[in-house]
C-alpha distance (Angstrom), angle and dihedral (degrees) to the residues before:
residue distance angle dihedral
X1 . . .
X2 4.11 . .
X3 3.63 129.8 .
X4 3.50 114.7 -84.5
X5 3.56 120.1 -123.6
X6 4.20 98.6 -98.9
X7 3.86 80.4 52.8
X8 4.13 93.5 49.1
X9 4.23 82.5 46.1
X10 3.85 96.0 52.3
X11 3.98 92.3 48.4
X12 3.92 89.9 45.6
X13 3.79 85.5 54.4
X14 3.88 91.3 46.8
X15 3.54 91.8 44.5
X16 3.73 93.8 47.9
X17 3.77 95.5 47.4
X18 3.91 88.3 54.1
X19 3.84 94.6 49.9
X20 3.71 81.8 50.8
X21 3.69 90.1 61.2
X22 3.59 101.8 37.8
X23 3.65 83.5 54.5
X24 3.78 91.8 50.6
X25 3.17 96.0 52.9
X26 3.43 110.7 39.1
X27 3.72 81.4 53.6
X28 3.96 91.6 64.2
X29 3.65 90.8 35.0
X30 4.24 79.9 60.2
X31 3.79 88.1 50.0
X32 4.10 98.6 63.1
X33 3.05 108.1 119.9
X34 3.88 85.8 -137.8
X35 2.94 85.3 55.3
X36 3.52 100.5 53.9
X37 4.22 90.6 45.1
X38 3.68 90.3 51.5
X39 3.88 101.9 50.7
X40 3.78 102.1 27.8
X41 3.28 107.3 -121.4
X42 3.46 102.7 -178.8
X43 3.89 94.3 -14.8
X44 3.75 132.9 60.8
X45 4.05 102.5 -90.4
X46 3.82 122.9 -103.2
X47 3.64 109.8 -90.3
X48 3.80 95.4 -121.3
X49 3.67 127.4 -173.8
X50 4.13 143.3 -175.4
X51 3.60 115.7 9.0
X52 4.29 96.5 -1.6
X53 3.70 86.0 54.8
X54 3.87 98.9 48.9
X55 3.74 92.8 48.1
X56 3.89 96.3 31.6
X57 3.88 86.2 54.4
X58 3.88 92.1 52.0
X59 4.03 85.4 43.7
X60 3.97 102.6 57.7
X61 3.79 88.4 35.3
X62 3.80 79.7 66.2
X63 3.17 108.0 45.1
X64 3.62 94.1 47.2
X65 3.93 83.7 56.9
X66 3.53 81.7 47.9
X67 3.53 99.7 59.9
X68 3.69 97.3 45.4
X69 3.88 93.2 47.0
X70 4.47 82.0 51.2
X71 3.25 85.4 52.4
X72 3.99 95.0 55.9
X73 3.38 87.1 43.9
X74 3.66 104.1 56.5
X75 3.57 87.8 45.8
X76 3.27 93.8 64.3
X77 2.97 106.4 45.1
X78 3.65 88.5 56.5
X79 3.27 96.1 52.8
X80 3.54 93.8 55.0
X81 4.18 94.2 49.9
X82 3.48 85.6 45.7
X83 3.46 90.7 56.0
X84 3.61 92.0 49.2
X85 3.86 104.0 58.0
X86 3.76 82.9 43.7
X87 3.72 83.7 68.1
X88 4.04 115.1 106.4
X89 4.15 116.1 -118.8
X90 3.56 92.9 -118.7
X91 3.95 140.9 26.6
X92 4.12 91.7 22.4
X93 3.83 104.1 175.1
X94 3.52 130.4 -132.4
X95 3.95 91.9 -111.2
X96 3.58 87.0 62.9
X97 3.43 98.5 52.8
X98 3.92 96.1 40.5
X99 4.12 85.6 49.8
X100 3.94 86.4 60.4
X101 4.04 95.0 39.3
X102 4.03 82.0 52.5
X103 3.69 89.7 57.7
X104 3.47 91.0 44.1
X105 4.05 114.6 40.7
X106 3.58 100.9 7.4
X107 4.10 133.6 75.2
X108 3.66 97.5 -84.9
X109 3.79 104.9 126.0
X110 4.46 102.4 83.6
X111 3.84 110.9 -150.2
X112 3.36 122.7 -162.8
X113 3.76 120.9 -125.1
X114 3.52 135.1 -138.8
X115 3.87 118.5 -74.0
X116 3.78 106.0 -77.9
X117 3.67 102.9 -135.5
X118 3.78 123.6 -114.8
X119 4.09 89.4 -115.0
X120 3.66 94.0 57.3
X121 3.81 93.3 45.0
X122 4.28 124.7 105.7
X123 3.39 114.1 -153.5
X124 3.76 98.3 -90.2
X125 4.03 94.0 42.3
X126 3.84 118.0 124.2
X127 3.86 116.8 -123.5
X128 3.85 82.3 -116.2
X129 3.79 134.7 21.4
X130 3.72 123.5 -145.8
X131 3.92 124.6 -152.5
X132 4.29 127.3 -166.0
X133 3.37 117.9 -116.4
X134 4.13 131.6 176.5
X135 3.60 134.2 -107.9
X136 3.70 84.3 -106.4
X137 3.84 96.6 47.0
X138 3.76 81.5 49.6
X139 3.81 97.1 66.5
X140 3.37 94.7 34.3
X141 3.78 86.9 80.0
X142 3.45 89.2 35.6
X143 3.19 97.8 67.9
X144 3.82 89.4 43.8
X145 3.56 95.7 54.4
X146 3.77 88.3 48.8
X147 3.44 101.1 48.5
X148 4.17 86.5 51.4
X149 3.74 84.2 54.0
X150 4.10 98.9 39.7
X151 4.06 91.4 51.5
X152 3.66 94.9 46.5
X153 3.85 106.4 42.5
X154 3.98 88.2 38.4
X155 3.47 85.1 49.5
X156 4.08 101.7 52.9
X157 3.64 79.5 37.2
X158 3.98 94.8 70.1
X159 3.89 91.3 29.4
X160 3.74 88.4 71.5
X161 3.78 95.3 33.4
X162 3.95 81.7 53.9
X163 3.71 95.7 41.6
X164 3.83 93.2 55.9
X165 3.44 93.3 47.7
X166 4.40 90.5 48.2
X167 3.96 87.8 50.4
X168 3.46 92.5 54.1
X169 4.12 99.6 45.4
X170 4.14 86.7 28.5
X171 3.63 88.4 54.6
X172 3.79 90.9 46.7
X173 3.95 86.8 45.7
X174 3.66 91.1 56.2
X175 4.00 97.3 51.0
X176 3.37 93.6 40.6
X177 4.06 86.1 62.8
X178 3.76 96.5 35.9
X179 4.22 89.8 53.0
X180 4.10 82.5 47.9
X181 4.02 93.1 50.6
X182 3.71 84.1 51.0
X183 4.03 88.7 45.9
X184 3.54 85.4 53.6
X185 3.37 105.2 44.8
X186 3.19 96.5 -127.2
X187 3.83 146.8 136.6
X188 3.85 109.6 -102.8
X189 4.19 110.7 -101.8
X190 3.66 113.4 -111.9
X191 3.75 88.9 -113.3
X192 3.37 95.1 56.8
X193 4.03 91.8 53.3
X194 3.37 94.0 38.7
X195 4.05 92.3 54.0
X196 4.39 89.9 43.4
X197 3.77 83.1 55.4
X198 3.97 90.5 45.3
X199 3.78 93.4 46.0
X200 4.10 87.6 52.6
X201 3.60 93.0 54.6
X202 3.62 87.9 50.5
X203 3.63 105.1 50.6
X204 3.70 79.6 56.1
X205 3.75 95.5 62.2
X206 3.70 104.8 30.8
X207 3.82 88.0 100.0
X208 4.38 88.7 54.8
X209 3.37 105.1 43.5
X210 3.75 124.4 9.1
X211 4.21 101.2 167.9
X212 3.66 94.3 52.0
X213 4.49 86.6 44.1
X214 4.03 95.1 51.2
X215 4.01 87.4 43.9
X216 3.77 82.6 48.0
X217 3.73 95.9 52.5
X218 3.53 96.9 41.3
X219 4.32 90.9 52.2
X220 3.37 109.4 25.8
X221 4.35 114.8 13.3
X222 3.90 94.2 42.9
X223 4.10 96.1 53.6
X224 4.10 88.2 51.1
X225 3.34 85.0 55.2
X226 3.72 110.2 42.6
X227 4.32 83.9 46.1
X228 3.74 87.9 45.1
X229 4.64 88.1 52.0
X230 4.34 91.9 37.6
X231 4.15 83.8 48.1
X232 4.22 96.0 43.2
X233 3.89 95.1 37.4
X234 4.10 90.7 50.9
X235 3.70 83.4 56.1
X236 3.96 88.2 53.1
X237 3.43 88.5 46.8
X238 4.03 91.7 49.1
X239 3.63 85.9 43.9
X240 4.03 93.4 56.9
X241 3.66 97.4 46.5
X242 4.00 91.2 43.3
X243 4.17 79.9 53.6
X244 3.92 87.5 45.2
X245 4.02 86.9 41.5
X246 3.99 93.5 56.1
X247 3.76 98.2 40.3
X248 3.77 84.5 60.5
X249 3.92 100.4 41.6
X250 3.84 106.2 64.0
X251 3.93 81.6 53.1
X252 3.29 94.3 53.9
X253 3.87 99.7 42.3
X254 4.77 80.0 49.3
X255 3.84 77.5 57.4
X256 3.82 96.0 50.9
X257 3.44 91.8 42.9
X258 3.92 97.7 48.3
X259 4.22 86.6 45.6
X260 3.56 83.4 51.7
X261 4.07 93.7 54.3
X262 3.81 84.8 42.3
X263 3.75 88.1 62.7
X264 3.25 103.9 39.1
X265 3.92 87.8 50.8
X266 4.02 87.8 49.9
X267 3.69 89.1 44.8
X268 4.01 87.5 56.8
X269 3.76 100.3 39.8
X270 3.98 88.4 43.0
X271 3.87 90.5 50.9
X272 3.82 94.3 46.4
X273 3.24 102.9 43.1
X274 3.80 107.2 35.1
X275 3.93 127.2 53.8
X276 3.56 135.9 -177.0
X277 4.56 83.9 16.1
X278 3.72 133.2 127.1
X279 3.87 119.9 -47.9
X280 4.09 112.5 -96.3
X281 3.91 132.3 -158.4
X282 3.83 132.9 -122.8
X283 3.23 129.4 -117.0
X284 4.14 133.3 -109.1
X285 3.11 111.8 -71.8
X286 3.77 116.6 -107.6
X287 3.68 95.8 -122.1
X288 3.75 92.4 63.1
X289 3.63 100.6 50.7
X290 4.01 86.6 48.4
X291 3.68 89.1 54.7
X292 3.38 97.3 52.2
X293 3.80 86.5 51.2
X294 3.76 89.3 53.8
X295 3.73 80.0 46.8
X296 3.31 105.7 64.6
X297 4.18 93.5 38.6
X298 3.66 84.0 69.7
X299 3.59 104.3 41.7
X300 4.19 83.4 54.0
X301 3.72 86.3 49.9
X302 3.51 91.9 57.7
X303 3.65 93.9 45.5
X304 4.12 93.7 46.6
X305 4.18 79.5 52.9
X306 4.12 84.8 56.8
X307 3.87 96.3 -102.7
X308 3.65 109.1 153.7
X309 3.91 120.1 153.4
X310 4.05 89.7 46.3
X311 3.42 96.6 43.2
X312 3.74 88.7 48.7
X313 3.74 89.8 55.7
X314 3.93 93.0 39.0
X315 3.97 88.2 51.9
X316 3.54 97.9 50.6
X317 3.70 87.9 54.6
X318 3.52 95.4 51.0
X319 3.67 94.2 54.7
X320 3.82 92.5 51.3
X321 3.39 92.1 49.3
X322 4.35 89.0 47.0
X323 3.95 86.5 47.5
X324 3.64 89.3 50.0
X325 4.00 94.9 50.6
X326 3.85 85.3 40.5
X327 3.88 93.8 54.9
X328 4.06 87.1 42.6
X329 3.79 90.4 45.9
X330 3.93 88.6 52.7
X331 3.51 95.3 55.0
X332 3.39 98.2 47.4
X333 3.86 89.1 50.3
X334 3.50 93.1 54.1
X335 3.95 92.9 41.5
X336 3.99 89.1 48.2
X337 4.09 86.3 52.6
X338 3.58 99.7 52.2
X339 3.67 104.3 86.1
X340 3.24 91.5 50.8
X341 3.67 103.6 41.3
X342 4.44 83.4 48.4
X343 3.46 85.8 52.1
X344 3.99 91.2 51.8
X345 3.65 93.2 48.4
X346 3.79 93.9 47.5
X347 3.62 88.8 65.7
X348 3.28 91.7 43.2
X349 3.80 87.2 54.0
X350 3.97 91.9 49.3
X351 3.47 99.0 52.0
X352 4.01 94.6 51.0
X353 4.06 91.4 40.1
X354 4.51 83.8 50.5
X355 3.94 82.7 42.1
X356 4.02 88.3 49.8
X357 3.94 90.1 46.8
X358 3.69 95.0 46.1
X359 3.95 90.2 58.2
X360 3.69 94.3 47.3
X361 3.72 87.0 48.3
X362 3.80 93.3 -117.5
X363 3.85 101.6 120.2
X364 3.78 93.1 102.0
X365 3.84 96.9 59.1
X366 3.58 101.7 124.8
X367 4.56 85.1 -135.0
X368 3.75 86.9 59.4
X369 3.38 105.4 38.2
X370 4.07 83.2 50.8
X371 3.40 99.9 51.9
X372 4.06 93.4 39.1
X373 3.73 99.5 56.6
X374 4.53 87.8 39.7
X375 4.04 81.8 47.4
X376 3.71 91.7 47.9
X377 3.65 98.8 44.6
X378 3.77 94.9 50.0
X379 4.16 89.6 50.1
X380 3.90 95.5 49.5
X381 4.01 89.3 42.5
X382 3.54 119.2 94.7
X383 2.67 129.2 -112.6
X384 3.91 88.6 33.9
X385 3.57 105.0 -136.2
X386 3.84 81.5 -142.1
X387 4.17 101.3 -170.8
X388 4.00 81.4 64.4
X389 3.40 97.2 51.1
X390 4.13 97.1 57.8
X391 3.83 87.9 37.9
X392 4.39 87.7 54.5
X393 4.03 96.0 34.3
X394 3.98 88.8 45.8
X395 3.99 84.0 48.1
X396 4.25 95.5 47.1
X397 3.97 80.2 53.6
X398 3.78 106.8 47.0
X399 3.73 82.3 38.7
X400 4.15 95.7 53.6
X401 3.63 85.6 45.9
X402 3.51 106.2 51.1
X403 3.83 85.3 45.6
X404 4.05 95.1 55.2
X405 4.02 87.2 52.7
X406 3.62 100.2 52.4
């Protein structure tokens, strides 16, 4: 049994409605503006090559399809409404109505085949063949052919969109690293002249073939860069702690130098003043601290002159070599203060042992009052014959104590 005629009317409606659409959108499809560059419509086309032409090839070959197959379609479904108002009010018979369902479910719509070639062809073979199709068949490879299109245009659409908007911030990118090789001082890395010379080449071909330039960007021009930024900003970085490194050295070589004067003063006081004590050290000579002056004058010199990596290395010695004479320089200090600080705390220690025998009622022994008044007299002499002193104060004390326990 065939459709009935409020059946025929709701697929002519569903049918219209979709040629409406196709139409619609092939129409903005048309309007692309890559679209319009790539075919020529009203322009010679863009010469494009590589990866743009392959799929831009594949692209127009489908929409050219496409428009023939629209063209079939609409036809159709013409023919069919026309059919339909053709149709009397009353008595319609069931030819009629079949004639339309043809047209509109059945393989109605003849398209023509490739060209059969002449080495496949019998003697009665047509150059081409021709098969029926339906309405649905029909937009089934409409919408193929379309989506082909759609995905290719759209696609060479944003590529360019893209690649206008990666010149500009590439561009940018590329300054913004060749100012900071200047900053530096500093040759620019091969990365960084290997990408300028990339990004040249491109600018050049953005026009030709915009798929295979954004792929191109995103795998090969991008990493130069990024390696060419990480390389330049751990220079920067160098740079700043070799500014930070400086600042701190000549302090620290005024500190070596003042230690130094501390010692030798020590050294002096110690030697005048004490005899007979424990051993002391010298101090740097002056010839060393001088040359690490002269040093570090050149090592700023070759910095000022944009130097980095060598000064960073020559730096680092230099402050090893500063800690070393600072740790040396300490020692000595401390060694050179010594007799003097013992000799301090032995009177120190006399007056609280005297103090101690006083309150025990001890500071008349004759021993005591001996060894006290030798003990004193040897600390308050100078020089302090300093072995004496421990050997008299050690003597007041073993004394005192072997008095309290008897």
């Amino acid at each position: 049994m065939g459709l009935t005629l409020s059946q025929i009317d709701r697929l002519l409606t569903d049918w219209q409605q979709k040629s409406d659409a196709a139409n619609r959108n092939l129409l903005e499809l048309y309007d692309l503006p890559a679209y319009q560059r790539l075919s020529g419509s009203g322009n010679p086309p863009s010469n494009v090559t590589g990866t743009t032409q392959q799929q831009a090839s594949t692209a127009l070959t489908a929409i050219e399809r496409l428009f023939d197959y629209l063209e079939l379609f609409n036809r159709q479904i013409d023919r069919a409404c026309r059919l339909r108002k053709e149709l009397p009010s009353l008595f319609i018979s069931d030819s009629q109505l079949q004639e339309i369902e043809q047209l509109l479910l059945g393989l109605s719509i003849e398209l023509p085949e490739a060209q059969t070639p002449l080495a496949q062809r019998d003697l009665v073979a047509l150059e081409r063949q021709t098969r029926s199709i339906s309405l649905e068949d029909l937009l089934n490879r409409m919408m193929v052919a379309f989506a082909i299109a759609r995905d290719t245009f759209v696609a060479v659409e944003i590529a360019w969109t893209e690649l206008e908007s990666k010149l500009i911030v590439t561009h940018r990118s590329l300054a913004e690293l060749q100012q900071l090789a200047q900053n530096l001082q500093v040759d620019v890395p091969p990365s960084l002249a290997t990408a300028q010379a990339n990004f040249t080449d491109l600018q050049l071909q953005i026009d030709r073939d915009p798929l295979g330039l954004n792929l191109a960007f995103t795998q090969d021009l991008t990493p130069l860069i990024d390696n060419a930024r990480r390389e330049l900003e751990s220079l920067a970085q160098q740079r700043q702690q070799l500014q930070a490194d400086f600042a701190a050295a000549l302090p620290s070589l005024q500190y070596l130098r003042q230690l130094d004067r501390d010692s030798i003063a020590a050294y002096t006081e110690s030697q005048s003043k004490i005899s007979h004590g424990l051993p002391t050290f010298s101090s740097i000579p002056s010839e060393e601290i001088a040359e690490l002056e002269r040093w570090l004058e050149r090592l700023k010199a070759k910095f000022a002159a944009g130097t980095i990596l060598a000064v960073r290395v020559g730096l680092t010695n230099w402050m090893q070599k500063v800690q070393a004479y600072t740790v040396a320089a300490t020692a000595a200090l401390t060694a050179n203060r010594l007799p003097i600080d013992t000799r301090q705390e032995l009177r120190g220690r006399l007056d609280a042992l005297s103090a101690k025998a006083l309150a025990k009622g001890k500071a008349e022994d004759p021993i005591l009052m001996d060894l006290a008044t030798r003990a004193r007299a040897v600390l308050y002499s100078s020089p302090t014959d300093l072995n004496l002193a421990i050997d008299l104060v050690g003597q007041y004390e073993r004394c005192l104590n072997r008095s309290l326990t008897c």
